[in-house]
C-alpha positions as CSV (number, residue, x, y, z in Angstrom):
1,X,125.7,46.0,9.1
2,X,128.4,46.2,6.0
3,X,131.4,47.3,5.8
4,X,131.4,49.5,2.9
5,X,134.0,52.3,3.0
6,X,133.7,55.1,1.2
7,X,137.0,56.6,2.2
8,X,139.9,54.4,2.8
9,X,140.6,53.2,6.6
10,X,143.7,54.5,8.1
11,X,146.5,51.5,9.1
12,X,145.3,49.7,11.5
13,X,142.1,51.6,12.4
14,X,138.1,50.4,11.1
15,X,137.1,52.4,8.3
16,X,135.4,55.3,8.7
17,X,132.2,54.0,7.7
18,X,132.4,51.6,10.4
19,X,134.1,54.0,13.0
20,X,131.1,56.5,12.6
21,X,128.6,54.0,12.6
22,X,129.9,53.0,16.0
23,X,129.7,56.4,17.5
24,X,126.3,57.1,15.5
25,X,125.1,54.2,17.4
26,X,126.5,54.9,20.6
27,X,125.1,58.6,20.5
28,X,121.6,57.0,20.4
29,X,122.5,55.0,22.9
30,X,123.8,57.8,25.3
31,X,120.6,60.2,24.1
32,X,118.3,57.6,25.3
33,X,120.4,57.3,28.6
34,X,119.6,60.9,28.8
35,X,115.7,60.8,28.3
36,X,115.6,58.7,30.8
37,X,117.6,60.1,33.8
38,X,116.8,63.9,32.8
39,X,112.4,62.7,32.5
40,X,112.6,63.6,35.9
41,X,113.3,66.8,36.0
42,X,110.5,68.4,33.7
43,X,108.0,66.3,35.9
44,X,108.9,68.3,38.9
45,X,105.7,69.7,39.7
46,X,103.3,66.7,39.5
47,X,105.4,64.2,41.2
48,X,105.7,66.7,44.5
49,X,101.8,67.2,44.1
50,X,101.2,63.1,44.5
51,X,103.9,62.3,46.7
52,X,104.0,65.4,48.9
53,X,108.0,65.6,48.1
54,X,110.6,68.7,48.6
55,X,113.0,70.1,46.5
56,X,115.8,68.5,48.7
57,X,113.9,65.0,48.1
58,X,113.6,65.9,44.1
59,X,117.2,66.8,44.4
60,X,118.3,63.0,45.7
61,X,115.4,61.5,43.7
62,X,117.3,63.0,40.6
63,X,120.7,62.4,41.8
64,X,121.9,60.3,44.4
65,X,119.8,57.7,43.5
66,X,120.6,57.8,40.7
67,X,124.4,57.5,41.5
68,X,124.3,55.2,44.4
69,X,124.8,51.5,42.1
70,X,126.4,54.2,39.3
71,X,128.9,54.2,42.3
72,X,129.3,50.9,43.1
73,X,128.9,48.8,39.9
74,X,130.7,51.4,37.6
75,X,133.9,50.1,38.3
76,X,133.3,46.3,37.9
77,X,131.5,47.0,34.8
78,X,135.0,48.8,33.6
79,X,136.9,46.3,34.4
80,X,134.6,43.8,32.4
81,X,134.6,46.3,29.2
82,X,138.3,45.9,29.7
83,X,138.5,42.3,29.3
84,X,135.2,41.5,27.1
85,X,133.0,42.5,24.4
86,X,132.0,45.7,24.7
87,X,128.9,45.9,22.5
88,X,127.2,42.7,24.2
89,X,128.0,44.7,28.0
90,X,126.7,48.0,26.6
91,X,123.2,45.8,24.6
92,X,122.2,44.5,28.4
93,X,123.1,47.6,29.7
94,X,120.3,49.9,28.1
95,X,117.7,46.7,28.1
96,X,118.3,47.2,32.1
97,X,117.6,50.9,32.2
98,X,114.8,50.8,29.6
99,X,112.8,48.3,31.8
100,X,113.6,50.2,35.2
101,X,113.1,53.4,33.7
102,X,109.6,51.9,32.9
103,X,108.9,50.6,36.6
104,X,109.6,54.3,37.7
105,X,106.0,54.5,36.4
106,X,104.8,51.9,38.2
107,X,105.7,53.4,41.7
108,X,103.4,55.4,44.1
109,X,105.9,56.4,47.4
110,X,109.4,58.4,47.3
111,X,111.0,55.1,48.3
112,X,109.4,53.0,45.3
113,X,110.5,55.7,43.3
114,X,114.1,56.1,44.8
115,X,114.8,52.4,44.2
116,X,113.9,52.3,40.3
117,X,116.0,55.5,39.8
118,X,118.6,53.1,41.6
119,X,118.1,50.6,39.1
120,X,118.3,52.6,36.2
121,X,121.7,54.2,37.6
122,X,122.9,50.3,37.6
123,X,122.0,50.3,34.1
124,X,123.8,53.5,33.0
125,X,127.1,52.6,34.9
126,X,127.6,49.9,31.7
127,X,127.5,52.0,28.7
128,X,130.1,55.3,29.0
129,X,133.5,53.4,29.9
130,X,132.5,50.6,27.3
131,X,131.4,53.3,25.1
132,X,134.6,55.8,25.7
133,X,137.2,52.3,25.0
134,X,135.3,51.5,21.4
135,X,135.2,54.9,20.3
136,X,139.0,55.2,21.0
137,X,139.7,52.0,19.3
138,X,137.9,53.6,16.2
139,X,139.8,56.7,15.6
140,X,143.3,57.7,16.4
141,X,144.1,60.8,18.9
142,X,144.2,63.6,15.9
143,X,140.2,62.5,15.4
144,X,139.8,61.4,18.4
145,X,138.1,64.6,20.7
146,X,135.2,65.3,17.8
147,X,134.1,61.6,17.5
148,X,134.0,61.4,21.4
149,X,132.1,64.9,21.3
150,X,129.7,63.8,19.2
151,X,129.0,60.9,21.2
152,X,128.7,63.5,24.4
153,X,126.2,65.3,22.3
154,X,123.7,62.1,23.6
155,X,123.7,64.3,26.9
156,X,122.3,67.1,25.8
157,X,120.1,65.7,23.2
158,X,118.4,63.2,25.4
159,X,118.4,66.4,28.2
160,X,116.6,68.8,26.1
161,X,114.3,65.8,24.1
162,X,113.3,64.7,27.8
163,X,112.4,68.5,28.8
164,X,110.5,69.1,25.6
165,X,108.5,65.8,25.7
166,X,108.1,66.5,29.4
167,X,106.9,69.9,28.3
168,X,103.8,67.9,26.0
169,X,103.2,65.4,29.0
170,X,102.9,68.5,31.5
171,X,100.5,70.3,29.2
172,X,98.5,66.6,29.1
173,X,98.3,66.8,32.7
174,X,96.7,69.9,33.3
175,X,93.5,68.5,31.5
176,X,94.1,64.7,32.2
177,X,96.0,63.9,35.5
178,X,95.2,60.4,34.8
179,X,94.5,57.7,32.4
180,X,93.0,54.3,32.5
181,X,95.5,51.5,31.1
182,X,94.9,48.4,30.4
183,X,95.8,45.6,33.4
184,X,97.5,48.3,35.4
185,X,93.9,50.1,36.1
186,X,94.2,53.9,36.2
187,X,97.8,55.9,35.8
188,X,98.5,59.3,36.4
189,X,100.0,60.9,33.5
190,X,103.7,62.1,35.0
191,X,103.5,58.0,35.6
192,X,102.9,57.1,31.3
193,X,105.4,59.6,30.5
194,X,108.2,57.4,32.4
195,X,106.2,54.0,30.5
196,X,106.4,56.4,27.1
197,X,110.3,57.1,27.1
198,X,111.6,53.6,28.8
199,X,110.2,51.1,27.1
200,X,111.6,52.4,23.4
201,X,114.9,52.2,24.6
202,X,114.6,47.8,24.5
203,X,114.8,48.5,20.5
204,X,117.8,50.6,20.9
205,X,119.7,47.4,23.0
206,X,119.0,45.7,19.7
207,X,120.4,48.1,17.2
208,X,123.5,47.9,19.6
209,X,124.3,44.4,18.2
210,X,124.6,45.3,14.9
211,X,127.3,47.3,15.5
212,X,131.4,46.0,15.1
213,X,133.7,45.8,18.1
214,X,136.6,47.2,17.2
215,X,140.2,45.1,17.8
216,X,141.9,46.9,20.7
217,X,145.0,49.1,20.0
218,X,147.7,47.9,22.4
219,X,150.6,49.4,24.0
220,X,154.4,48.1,26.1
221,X,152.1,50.0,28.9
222,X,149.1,47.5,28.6
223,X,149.4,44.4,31.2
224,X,149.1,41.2,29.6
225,X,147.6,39.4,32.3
226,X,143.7,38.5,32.0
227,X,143.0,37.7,36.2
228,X,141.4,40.5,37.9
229,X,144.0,41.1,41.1
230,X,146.6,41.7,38.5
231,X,145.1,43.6,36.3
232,X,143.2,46.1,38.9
233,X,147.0,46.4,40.8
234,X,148.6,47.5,37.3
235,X,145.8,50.3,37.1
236,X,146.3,51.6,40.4
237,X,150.3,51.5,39.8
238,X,149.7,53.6,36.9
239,X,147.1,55.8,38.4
240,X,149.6,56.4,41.1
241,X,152.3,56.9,38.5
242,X,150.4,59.9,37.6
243,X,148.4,60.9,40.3
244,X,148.3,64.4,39.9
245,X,147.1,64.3,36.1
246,X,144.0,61.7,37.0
247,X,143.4,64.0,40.5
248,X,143.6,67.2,38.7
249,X,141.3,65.5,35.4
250,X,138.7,64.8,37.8
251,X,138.1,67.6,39.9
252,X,138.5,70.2,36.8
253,X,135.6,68.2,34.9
254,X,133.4,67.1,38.1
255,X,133.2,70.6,39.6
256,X,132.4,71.8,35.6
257,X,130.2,69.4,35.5
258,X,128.0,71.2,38.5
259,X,126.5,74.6,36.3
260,X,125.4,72.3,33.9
261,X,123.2,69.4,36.0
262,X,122.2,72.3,38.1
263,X,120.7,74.2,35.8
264,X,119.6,70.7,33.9
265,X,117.2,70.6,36.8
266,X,116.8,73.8,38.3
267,X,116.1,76.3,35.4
268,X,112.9,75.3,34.6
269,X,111.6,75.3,37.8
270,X,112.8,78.9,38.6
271,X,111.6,80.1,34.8
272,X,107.8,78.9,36.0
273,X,108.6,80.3,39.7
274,X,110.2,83.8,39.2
275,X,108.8,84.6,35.9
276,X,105.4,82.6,36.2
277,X,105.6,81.2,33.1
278,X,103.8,77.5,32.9
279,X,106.0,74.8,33.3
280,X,104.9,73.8,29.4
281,X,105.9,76.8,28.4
282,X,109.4,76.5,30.5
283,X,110.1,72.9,29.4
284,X,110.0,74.0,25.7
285,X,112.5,77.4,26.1
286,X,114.5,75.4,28.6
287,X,114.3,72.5,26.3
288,X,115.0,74.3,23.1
289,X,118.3,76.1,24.8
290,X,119.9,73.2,25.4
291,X,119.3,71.6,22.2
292,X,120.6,74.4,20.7
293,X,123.6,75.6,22.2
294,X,124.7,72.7,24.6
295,X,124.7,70.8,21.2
296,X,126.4,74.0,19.8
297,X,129.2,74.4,22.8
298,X,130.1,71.1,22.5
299,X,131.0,70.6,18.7
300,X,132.9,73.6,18.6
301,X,135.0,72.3,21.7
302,X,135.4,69.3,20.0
303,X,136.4,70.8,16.6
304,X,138.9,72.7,18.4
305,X,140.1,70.5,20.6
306,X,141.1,68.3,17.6
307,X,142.6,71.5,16.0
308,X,144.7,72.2,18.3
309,X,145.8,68.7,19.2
310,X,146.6,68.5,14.9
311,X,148.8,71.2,15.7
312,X,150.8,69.6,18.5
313,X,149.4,71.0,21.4
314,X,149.0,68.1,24.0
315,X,147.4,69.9,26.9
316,X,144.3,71.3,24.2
317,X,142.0,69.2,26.2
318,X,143.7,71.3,29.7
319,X,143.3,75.1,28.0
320,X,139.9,74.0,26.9
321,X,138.7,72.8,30.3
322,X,140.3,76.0,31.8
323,X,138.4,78.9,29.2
324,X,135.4,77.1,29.5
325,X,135.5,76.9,33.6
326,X,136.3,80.8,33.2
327,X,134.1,81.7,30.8
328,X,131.1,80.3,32.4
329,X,131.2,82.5,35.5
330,X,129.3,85.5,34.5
331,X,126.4,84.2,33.2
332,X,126.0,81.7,35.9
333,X,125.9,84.7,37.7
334,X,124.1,86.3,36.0
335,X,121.1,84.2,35.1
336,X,119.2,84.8,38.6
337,X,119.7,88.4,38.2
338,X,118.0,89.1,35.1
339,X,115.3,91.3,35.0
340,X,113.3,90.1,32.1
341,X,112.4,86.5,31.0
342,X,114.3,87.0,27.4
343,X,117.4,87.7,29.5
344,X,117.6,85.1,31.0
345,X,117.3,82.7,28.3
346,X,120.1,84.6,27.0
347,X,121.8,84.2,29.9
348,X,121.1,80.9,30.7
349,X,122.0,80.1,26.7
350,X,125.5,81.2,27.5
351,X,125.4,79.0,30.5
352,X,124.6,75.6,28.5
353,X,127.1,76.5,25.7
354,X,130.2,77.2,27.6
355,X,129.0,74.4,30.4
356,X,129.2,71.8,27.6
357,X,132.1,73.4,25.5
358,X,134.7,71.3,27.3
359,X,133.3,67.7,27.5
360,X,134.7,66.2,24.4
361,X,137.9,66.9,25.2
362,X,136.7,65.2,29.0
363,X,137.5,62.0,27.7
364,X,139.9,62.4,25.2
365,X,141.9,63.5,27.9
366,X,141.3,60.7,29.7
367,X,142.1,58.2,26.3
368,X,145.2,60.1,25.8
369,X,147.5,59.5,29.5
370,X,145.6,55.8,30.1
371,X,146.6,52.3,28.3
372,X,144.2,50.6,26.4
373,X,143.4,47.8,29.0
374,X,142.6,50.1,31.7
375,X,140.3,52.5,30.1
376,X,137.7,51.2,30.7
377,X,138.1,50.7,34.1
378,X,139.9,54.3,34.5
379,X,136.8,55.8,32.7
380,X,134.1,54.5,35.1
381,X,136.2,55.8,38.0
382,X,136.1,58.9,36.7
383,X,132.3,59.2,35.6
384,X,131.6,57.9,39.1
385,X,133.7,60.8,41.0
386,X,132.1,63.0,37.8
387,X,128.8,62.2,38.6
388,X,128.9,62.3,42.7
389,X,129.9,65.8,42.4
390,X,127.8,67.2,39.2
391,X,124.8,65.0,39.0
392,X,124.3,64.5,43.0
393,X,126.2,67.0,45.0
394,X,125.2,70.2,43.1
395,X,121.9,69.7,42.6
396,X,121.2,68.3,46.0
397,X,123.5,71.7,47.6
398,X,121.1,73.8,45.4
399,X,117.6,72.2,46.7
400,X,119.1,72.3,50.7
401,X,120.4,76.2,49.9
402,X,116.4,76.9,48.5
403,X,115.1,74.6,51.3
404,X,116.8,75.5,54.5
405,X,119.0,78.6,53.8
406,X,116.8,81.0,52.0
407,X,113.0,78.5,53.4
408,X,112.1,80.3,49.6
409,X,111.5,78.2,46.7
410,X,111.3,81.7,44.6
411,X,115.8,81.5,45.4
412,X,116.2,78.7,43.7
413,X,117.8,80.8,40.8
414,X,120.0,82.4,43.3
415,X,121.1,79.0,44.8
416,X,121.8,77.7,41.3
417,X,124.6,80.7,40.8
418,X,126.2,80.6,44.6
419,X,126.9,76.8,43.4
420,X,127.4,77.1,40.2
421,X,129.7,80.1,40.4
422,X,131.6,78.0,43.5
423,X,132.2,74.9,41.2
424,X,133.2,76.5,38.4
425,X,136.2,78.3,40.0
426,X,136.8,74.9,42.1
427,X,137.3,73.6,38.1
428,X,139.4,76.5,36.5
429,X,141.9,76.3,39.6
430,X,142.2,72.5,39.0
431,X,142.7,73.0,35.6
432,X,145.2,75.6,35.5
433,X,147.5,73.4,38.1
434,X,147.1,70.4,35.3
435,X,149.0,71.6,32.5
436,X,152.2,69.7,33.3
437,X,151.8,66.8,34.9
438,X,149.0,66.0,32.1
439,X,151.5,66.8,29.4
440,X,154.3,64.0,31.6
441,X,151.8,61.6,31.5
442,X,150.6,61.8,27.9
443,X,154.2,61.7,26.6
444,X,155.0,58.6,29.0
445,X,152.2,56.8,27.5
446,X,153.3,58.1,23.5
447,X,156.3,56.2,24.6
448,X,154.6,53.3,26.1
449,X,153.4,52.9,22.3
450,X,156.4,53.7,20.5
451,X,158.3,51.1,22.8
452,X,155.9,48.7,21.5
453,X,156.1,48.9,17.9
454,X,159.7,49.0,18.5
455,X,160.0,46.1,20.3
């Protein structure tokens, strides 16, 4: 790639040119991330059929596997972003979950299944922290919430891409269960689609090294030591320095989190189960919806969010987190309870926009209170506590309330708002406790950098 700017760069940041290049590449990165874990969910309905699974199984099968080496290897992987080129880390990264994303193809048992999901979790725990630290050595605080929504956008692009190419695979299905392939003999078609959406993503590892890693912006606050033991106790000294900001950061965004992934997975299902519509024809409304408005919720967070922060206000990231957590109550609610199939689009419309609305302020509030050398490592531990309560705890609480306290998989709509509406208040408590302590620790770490150029 060139360099060639077509606005001047700001002192001491890449040009913008570059900087958007960055995140352009990154969000294809992230959308790609997104076909592959969300594939699952549109493919519901075949995969139970051949493997004889329940929704509590589809529920781990989409999360907790998922999660369990996210867990694990998330934090490493920060601290390696951290201390070494972030583009080569986040390049192997998707080459790992192209090819395991591929293998989930290649499996005929839950087990078989659960372990590639596994492996394309260990993928995924290398691109967000590496991602989140270049993006926020590309653009300075004012810009900083919009290029990091953008990027976010790779969420619900790759979720509503994967539902609406699910859609197309589903409709294939219902004529052709199965298809003979070369070497590997005869496939069934819920099997190609996971071939069809993996193996791409080997291209997109490439495109990643063309992009530029961006020189790391430093602050009095950042350790200079390079060993691991020293740099890991320096994180958790800050952590603990402002323990109630990262505590409070966490559970606000995890529990908000929960409306979203729940009804990532669940709203189709309960479109094709209450209303009877086909699950083709659910994959492309639920599909479209999120496309649409998630996309929608989170620019205009974003653009406000930077507003606001242009203006002065430090906590825009906390007031955002907070209207959003309150504002997505009532049609969480009310999704389940609408009488008509238009309705409930509607409602579940309003759902996706306000559920995304506050994640590109997510990390900016995390970029803001944490120095450079540890955001990386702070990011991952917070995508892995993120993702144990959205990705895994809600939907798996949703299937087990369908499962075993309603035994009705028509309720699935009605476990979808008990936890959604829980979670969300969980979030808007946290984040109306945050204001202060996240203001303390962004000013601590403004001073952190003015000590530095001062010194």
């Amino acid at each position: 790639m060139t360099d060639t700017p077509t606005k001047p760069a700001e002192a001491g940041w890449p040009t913008p040119a570059t900087a958007w290049y960055t995140v352009g590449v990154l969000l294809i990165a992230y959308t790609f991330a997104y076909v592959d874990r969300a594939i699952l969910t549109i493919l519901v309905e075949p995969i139970q059929a051949d493997l004889n699974l329940n929704d509590t199984q589809i529920g781990l099968l989409h999360g907790f596997a998922f999660v369990i080496f996210y867990v694990s290897l998330g934090v490493p992987l920060g601290y390696v972003a951290d201390r070494f080129n972030r583009k080569h880390l986040i390049a192997g990264s998707v080459a790992l979950w192209s090819v395991m994303t591929a293998l989930c193809g290649m499996t005929h048992t839950f087990w078989q299944l659960f372990a590639a999901r596994v492996g394309v979790g260990v993928g995924e725990a290398g691109l967000s922290p590496a991602g989140y630290s270049m993006i926020s050595d590309c653009f300075p605080p004012k810009r900083r919430s919009l290029a990091l929504g953008i990027y976010t956008i790779g969420i619900y692009l790759g979720s509503g891409l994967a539902i609406l190419g699910g859609g197309l695979v589903v409709g294939l299905i219902g004529t052709t269960p199965s298809v003979e392939i070369p070497v590997l003999g005869e496939v069934r078609s819920w099997q190609l689609a996971f071939f069809a959406v993996g193996l791409p993503g080997l291209l997109v590892a490439l495109l990643m090294l063309t992009v530029r890693e961006p020189a790391r912006k430093l602050s009095s606050a950042d350790t200079a030591a390079v060993d691991f033991r020293s740099n890991w106790n320096a994180t958790w000294k800050h952590i603990g320095q402002h323990r109630s900001a990262y505590a409070l950061i966490t559970v606000g965004f995890a529990f908000l989190g929960v409306p979203f992934n729940v009804a990532l997975l669940w709203a189709r299902p309960y479109l094709s189960r209450h209303f009877g519509v086909s699950p083709e024809q659910g994959a492309y409304l639920v599909g479209f919806t999120m496309l649409v408005f998630a996309t929608a919720g989170i620019i205009c967070g974003s653009i406000l969010c930077d507003r606001m922060q242009g203006k002065g206000k430090t906590d825009a990231t906390v007031k955002i987190g907070l209207a959003a957590s309150l504002l997505v109550i009532a049609p969480v609610i009310a999704f389940p309870l609408m009488p008509t199939l238009p309705l409930a689009i509607a409602a579940l419309a309003v759902v996706l926009f306000f559920g995304a609305f506050a994640y590109g302020a997510a990390p900016a509030s995390l970029q803001l209170v944490t120095p450079n050398r540890m955001r990386a490592t702070v990011s991952a531990l917070y995508l892995v506590l993120v993702n144990l309560v959205g990705l895994t705890a809600g939907p798996i609480v949703t299937g087990m309330f369908t499962d075993y306290v309603f035994q009705d998989k028509g309720a699935v709509g009605i476990s979808a708002a008990i936890v959604g509406t829980a979670s969300a208040i969980i979030a808007a408590i946290a984040f109306a406790l945050l204001s202060k302590p996240f203001v303390c620790a962004a000013e601590a770490q403004v001073a952190a950098g003015m000590a530095r150029d001062a010194g």
